[in-house]
Each structure stands twice: as structure tokens, then as C-alpha cells.
VEXBA-472321 format. One record per residue (C-alpha): x, z, y; residue number from 1. Coordinates in nm, 3 decimals, padded with zeros to 5 digits. Example, Ala and Ser with C-alpha at 12.3 -4.5 7.8 and 13.67 -1.06 7.14 Angstrom:
// residues 2
{px=01.230, pz=00.780, py=-00.450, firo=1}
{px=01.367, pz=00.714, py=-00.106, firo=2}
***
This chain:
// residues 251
{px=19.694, pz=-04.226, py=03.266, firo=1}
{px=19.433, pz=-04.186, py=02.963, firo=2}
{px=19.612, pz=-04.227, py=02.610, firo=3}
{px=19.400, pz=-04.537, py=02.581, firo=4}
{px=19.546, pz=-04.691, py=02.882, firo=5}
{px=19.897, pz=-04.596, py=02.791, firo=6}
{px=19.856, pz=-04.735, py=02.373, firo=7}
{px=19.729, pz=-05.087, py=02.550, firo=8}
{px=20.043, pz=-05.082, py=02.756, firo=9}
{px=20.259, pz=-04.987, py=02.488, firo=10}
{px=20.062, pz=-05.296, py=02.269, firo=11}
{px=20.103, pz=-05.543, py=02.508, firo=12}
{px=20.515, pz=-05.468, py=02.547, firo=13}
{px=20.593, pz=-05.466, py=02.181, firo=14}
{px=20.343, pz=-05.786, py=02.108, firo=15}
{px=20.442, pz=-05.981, py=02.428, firo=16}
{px=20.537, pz=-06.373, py=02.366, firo=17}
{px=20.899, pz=-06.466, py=02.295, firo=18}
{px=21.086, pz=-06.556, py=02.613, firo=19}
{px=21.358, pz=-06.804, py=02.553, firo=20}
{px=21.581, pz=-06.634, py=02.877, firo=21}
{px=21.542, pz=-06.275, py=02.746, firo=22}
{px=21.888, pz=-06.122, py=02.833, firo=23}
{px=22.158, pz=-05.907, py=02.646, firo=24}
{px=22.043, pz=-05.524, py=02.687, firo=25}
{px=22.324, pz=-05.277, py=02.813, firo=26}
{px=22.277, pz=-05.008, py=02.565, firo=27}
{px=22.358, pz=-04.891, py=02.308, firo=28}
{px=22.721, pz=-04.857, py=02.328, firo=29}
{px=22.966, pz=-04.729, py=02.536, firo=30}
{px=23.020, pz=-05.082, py=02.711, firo=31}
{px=22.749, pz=-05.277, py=02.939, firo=32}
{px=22.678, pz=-05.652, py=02.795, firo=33}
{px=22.800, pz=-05.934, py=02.978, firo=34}
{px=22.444, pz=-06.085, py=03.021, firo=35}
{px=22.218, pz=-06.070, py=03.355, firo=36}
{px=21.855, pz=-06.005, py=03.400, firo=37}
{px=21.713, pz=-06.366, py=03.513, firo=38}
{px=21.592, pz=-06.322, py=03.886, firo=39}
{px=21.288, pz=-06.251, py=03.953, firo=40}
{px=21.244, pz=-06.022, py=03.599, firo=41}
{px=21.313, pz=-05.674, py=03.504, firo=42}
{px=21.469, pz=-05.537, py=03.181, firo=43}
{px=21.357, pz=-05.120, py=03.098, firo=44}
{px=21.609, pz=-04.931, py=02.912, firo=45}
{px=21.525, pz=-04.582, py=02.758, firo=46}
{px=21.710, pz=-04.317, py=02.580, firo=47}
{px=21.509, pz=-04.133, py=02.335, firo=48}
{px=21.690, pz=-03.916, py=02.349, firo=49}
{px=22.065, pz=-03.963, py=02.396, firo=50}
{px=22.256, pz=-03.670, py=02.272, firo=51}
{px=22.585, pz=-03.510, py=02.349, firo=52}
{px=22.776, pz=-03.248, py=02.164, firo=53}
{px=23.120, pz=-03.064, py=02.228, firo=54}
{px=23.290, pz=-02.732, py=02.166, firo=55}
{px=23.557, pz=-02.640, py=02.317, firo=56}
{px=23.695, pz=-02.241, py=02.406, firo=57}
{px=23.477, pz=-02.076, py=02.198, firo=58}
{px=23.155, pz=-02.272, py=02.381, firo=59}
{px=22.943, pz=-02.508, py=02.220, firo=60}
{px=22.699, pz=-02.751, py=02.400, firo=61}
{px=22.487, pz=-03.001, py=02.296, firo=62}
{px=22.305, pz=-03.214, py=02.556, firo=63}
{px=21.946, pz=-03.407, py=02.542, firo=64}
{px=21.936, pz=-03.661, py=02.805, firo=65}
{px=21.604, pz=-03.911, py=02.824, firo=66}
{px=21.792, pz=-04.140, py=03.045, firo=67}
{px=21.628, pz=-04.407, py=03.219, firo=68}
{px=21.762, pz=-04.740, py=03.335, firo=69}
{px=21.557, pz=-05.027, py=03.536, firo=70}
{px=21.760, pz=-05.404, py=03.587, firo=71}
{px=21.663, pz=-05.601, py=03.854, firo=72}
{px=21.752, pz=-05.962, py=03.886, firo=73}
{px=21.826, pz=-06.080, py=04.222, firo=74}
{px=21.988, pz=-06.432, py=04.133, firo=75}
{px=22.180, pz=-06.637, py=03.893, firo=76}
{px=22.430, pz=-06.441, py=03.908, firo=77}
{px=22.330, pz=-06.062, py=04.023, firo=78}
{px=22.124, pz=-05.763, py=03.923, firo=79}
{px=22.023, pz=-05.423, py=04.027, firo=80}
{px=22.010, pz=-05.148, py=03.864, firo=81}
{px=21.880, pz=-04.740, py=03.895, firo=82}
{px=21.919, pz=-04.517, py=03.658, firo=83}
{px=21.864, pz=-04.144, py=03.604, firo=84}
{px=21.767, pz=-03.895, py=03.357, firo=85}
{px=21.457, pz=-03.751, py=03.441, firo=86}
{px=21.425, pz=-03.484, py=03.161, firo=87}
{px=21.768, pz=-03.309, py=03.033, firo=88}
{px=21.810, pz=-02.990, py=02.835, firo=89}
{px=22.148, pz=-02.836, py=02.755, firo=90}
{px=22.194, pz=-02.567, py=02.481, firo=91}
{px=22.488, pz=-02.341, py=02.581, firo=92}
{px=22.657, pz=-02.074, py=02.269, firo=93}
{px=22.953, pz=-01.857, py=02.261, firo=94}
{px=23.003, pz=-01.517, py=02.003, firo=95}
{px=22.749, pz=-01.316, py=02.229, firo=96}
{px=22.567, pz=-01.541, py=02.459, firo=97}
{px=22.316, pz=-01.860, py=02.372, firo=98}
{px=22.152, pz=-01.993, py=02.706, firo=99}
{px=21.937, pz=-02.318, py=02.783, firo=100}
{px=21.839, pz=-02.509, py=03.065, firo=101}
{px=21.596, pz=-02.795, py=03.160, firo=102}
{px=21.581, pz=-03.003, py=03.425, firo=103}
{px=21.630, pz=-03.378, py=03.572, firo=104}
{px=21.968, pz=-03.567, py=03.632, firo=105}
{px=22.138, pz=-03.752, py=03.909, firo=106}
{px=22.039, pz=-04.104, py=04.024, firo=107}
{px=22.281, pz=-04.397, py=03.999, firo=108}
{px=22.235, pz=-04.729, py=04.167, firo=109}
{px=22.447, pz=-05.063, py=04.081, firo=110}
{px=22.502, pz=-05.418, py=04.098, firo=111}
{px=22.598, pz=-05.595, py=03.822, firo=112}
{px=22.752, pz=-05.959, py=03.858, firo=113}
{px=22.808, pz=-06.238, py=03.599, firo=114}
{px=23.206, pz=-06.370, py=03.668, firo=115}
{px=23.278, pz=-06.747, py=03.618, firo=116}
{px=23.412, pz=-06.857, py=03.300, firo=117}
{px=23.516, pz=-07.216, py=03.164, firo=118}
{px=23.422, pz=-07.151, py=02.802, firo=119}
{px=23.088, pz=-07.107, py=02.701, firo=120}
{px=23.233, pz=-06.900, py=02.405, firo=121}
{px=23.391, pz=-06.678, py=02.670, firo=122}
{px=23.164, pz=-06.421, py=02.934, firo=123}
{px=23.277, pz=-06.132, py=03.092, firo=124}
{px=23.104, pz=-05.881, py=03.369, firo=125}
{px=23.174, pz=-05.634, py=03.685, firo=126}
{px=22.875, pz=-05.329, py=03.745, firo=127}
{px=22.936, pz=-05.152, py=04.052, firo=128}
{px=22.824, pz=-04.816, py=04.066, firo=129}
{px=22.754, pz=-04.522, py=04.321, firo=130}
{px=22.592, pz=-04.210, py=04.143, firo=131}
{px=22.422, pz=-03.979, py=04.398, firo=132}
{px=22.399, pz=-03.590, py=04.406, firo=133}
{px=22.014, pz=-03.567, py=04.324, firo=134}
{px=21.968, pz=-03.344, py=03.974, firo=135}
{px=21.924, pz=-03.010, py=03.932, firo=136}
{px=22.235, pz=-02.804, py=03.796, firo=137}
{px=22.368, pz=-02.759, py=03.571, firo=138}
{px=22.270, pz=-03.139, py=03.564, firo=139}
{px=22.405, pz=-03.270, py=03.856, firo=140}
{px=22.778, pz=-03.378, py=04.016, firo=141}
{px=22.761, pz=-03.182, py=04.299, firo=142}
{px=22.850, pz=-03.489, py=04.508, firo=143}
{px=22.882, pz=-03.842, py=04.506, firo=144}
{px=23.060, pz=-04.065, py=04.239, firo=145}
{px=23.208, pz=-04.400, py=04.170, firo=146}
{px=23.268, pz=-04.628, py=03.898, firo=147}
{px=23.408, pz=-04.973, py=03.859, firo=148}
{px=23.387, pz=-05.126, py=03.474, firo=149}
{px=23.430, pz=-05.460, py=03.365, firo=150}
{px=23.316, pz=-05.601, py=03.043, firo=151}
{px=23.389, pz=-05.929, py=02.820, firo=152}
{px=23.291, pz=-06.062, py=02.512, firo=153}
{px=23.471, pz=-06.337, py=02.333, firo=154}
{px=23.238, pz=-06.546, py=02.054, firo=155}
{px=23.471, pz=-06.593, py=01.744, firo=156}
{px=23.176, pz=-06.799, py=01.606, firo=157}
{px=22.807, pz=-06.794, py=01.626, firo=158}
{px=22.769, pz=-06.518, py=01.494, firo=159}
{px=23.097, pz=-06.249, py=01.576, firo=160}
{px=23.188, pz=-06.082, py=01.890, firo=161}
{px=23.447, pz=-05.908, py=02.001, firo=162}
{px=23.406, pz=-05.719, py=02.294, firo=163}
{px=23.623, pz=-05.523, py=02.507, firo=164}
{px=23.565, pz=-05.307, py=02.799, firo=165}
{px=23.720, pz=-05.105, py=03.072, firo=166}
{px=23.639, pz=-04.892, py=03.356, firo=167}
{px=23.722, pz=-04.687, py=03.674, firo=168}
{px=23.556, pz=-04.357, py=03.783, firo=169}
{px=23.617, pz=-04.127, py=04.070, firo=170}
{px=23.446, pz=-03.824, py=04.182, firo=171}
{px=23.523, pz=-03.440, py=04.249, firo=172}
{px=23.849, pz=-03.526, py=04.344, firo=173}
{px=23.929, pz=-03.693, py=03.983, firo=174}
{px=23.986, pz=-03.999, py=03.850, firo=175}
{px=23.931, pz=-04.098, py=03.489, firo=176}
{px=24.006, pz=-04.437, py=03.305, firo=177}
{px=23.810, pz=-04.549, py=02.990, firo=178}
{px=23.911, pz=-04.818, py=02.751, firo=179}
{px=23.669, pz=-05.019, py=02.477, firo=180}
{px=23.704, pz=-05.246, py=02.221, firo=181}
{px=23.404, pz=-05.346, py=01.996, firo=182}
{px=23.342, pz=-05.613, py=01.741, firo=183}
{px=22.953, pz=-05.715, py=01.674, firo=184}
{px=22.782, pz=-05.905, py=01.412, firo=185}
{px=22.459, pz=-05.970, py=01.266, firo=186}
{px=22.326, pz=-05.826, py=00.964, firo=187}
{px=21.975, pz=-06.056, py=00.992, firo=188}
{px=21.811, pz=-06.284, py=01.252, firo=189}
{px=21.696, pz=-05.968, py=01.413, firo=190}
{px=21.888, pz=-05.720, py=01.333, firo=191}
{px=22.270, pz=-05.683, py=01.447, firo=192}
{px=22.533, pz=-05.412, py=01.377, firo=193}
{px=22.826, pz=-05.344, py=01.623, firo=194}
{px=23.168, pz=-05.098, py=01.589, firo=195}
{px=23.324, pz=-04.962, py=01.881, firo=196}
{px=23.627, pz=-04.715, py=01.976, firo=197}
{px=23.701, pz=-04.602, py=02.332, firo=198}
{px=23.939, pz=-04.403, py=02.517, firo=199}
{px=23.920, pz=-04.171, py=02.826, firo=200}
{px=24.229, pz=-04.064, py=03.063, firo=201}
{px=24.115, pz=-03.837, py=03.296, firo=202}
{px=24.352, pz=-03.635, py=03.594, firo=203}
{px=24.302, pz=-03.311, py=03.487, firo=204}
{px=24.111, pz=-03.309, py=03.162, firo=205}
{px=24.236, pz=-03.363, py=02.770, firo=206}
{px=24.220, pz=-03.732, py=02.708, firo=207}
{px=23.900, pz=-03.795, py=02.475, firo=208}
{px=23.904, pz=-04.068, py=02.193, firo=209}
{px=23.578, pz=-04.149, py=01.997, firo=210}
{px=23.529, pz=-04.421, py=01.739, firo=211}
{px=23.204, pz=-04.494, py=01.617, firo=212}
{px=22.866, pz=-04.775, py=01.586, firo=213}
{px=22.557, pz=-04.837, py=01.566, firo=214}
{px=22.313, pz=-05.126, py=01.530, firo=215}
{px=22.023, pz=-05.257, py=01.726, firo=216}
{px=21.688, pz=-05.423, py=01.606, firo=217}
{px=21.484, pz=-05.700, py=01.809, firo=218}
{px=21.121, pz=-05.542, py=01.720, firo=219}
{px=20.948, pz=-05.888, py=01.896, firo=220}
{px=21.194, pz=-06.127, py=02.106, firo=221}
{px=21.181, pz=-05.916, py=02.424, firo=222}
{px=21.211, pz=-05.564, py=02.225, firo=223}
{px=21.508, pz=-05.391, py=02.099, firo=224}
{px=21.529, pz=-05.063, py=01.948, firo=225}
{px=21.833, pz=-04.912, py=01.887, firo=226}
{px=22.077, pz=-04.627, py=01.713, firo=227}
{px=22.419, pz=-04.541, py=01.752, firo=228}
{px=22.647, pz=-04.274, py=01.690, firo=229}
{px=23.035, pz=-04.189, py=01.806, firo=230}
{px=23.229, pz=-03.910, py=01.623, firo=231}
{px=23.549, pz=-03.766, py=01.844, firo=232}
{px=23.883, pz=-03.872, py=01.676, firo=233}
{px=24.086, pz=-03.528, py=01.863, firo=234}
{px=23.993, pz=-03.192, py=01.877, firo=235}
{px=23.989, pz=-03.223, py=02.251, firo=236}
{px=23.766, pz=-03.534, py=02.229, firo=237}
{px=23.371, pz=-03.523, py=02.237, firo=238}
{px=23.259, pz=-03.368, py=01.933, firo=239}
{px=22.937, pz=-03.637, py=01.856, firo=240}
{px=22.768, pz=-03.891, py=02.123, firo=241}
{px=22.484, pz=-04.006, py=01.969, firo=242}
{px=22.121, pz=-04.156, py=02.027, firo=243}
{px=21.807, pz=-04.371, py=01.966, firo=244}
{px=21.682, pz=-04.582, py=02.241, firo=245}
{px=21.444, pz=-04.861, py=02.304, firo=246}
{px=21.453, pz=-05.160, py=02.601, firo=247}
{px=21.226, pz=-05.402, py=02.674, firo=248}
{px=21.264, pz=-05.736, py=02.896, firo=249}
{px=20.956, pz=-05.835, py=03.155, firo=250}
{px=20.917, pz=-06.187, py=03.358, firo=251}
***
């Protein structure tokens, strides 16, 4: 595509008119939002990167993942969803060795449906989701994996959220549990801070506990950029999880 092509394309997303349906986006956080992508629209959700650092054994890493997620609405109710990371590169150190390695990520598909609820101050969500063996390694899972999360979010007012969030994932012969609560608020009409803490139990790994935030910024009405930022809380936990991202909602 010619750079003028792509700077019209990038014009037209970030001065596109306000849509009155445009849903909740499902980063940045460790939690997915409770909202679904109207059918017959798409939401694009891109890290910028997303960043990952941990030492542990004398090894430190620090991951760059450009992760890339695409939600589909099929109903009402129901979306799709694929993601992948299509560009990662992982720094590896010890005392004698430093190595690095490039290369893109497994694919993930999911469904994602909006459960009833009696109280419009009251919504809560289940995302389905198979990740398939397709990235290069040191990138990939090797094989197959599954998650099951479920997330709610309670409206204290008009304003305040408080979220929680929890989740299932198997894979490699390993299950792992993770646990979220998160509290949200606005700091202006567009611009909206949110604190979050979450735990992982795993079968055979240290448990990991991170607390951490971010905040998010609605660029036009169907445009969020976004920064976050979670510190581990153990020195078996992740060291730093932290990125900038951007999503944008088309009908």
C-alpha cells in the first residue's frame, strides 16, 4: 500500500463520525469488558507494543508482543474474535549469555457472549477460547490451549465501576486459575482511569500476583488509545506487564 493510501486510511479511522452503539473495548487490562460488538460491525484492537518482563534463576526476559485482536459481531448477544501476535521479539540474559529472537505468535479464536442480567447497573460476560499451535518458537505453545473467563462489572453510579474477573486455562497438561478485581472511573468526558490487581494459581508454577493501572483515552467516539502498566507484588510474580495500545470500532 503507498504511504498516501495508508495516512487516508489512518485519517478516515481517527476522524470517523460518532456512533451512538460503539462498544466497550477489551483491552487494556487484564480483564475483557462486559460489552459486545453490535452485529454486523467489527471492533480492531492493537498492541503497540505490549511488553513483558521477568527474571527469574539468574535469566532475564523481556517480551515485545504487537498483538492483534479482530471482534466480530454475530448477534445481540455474540461475537467472534481472532487474535494473534504477528511480530514478537524476546530478549533472553544470564551472566554469560544474551540471545534474541523474532518471530510471529499463536492464533486464538473465541466467542464471546453477553449473559442476562435484571439490572441495568449490573453486566457480566463469558469468552470462550481455543488458542492453536501456529507461531514460531520460542513463540508458540507447542499445542493446543483452552481458556474459560468470565467478567462483570457492577455501576456504583454513573460514573464508578467495579469490575471483577476470573478465568480458567488449560494446556500442556496444566491448569492455571486467575482472579481480578478492578475499580474504574473517569478523570474527563474522554478520558477514564482504571486500577486493577490479579492473581494466578497455576499446577506446577509459583503463583504470580500483580497490582497495577492504567487509563484509556477516547481520541474521537469510536477511538481509544490506551496505557497501562502492572508491577509483580512477589518475587516469583511477573516482574512488569506493561503496554500502549490503540482500538478502533467500524459499522
Amino acid at each position: 500500500m503507498k504511504s498516501s493510501h495508508l495516512m487516508t486510511a489512518v485519517l478516515l479511522v481517527f476522524t470517523a463520525p460518532a456512533l451512538a452503539d460503539t462498544p466497550g473495548f477489551d483491552r487494556p487490562g487484564i480483564a475483557f469488558s462486559t460489552s459486545i460488538v453490535p452485529a454486523g460491525s467489527f471492533a480492531w484492537e492493537q498492541g503497540l507494543p505490549d511488553v513483558v518482563r521477568d527474571s527469574s534463576d539468574g535469566t532475564k526476559t523481556t517480551l515485545y508482543a504487537a498483538t492483534t485482536r479482530i471482534r466480530a459481531g454475530l448477534g445481540e448477544h455474540l461475537e467472534m474474535q481472532i487474535d494473534t501476535a504477528l511480530f514478537n521479539h524476546l530478549d533472553t540474559s544470564s551472566a554469560d549469555t544474551t540471545n534474541s529472537d523474532e518471530g510471529y505468535g499463536d492464533t486464538g479464536l473465541a466467542l464471546k457472549v453477553a449473559l442476562p442480567s435484571n439490572s441495568s447497573r449490573f453486566s457480566w460476560a463469558a469468552l470462550g477460547r481455543v488458542s492453536f499451535a501456529t507461531g514460531k518458537a520460542p513463540f508458540t505453545a507447542g499445542q493446543a490451549q483452552y481458556s474459560l473467563g468470565t467478567a462483570a462489572g457492577w455501576n456504583l453510579n454513573d460514573t464508578h465501576v467495579v469490575g471483577f474477573y476470573a478465568d480458567f486455562d488449560h494446556g500442556n497438561g496444566q491448569n492455571s486459575y486467575t482472579l481480578s478485581p478492578s475499580f474504574s472511573f473517569p478523570v474527563i468526558d474522554t478520558v477514564a482511569v482504571f486500577l486493577e490487581a490479579g492473581v494466578t494459581y497455576a499446577d506446577q508454577s509459583p503463583d504470580d500476583l500483580v497490582a497495577g493501572g492504567g487509563l484509556t483515552w477516547m481520541v474521537t467516539p469510536i477511538v481509544q488509545l490506551d496505557l497501562y502498566a502492572d508491577w509483580g507484588l512477589t518475587s516469583s510474580s511477573t516482574d512488569l506487564a506493561m503496554g500502549i495500545g490503540v482500538s478502533a470500532f467500524f459499522k
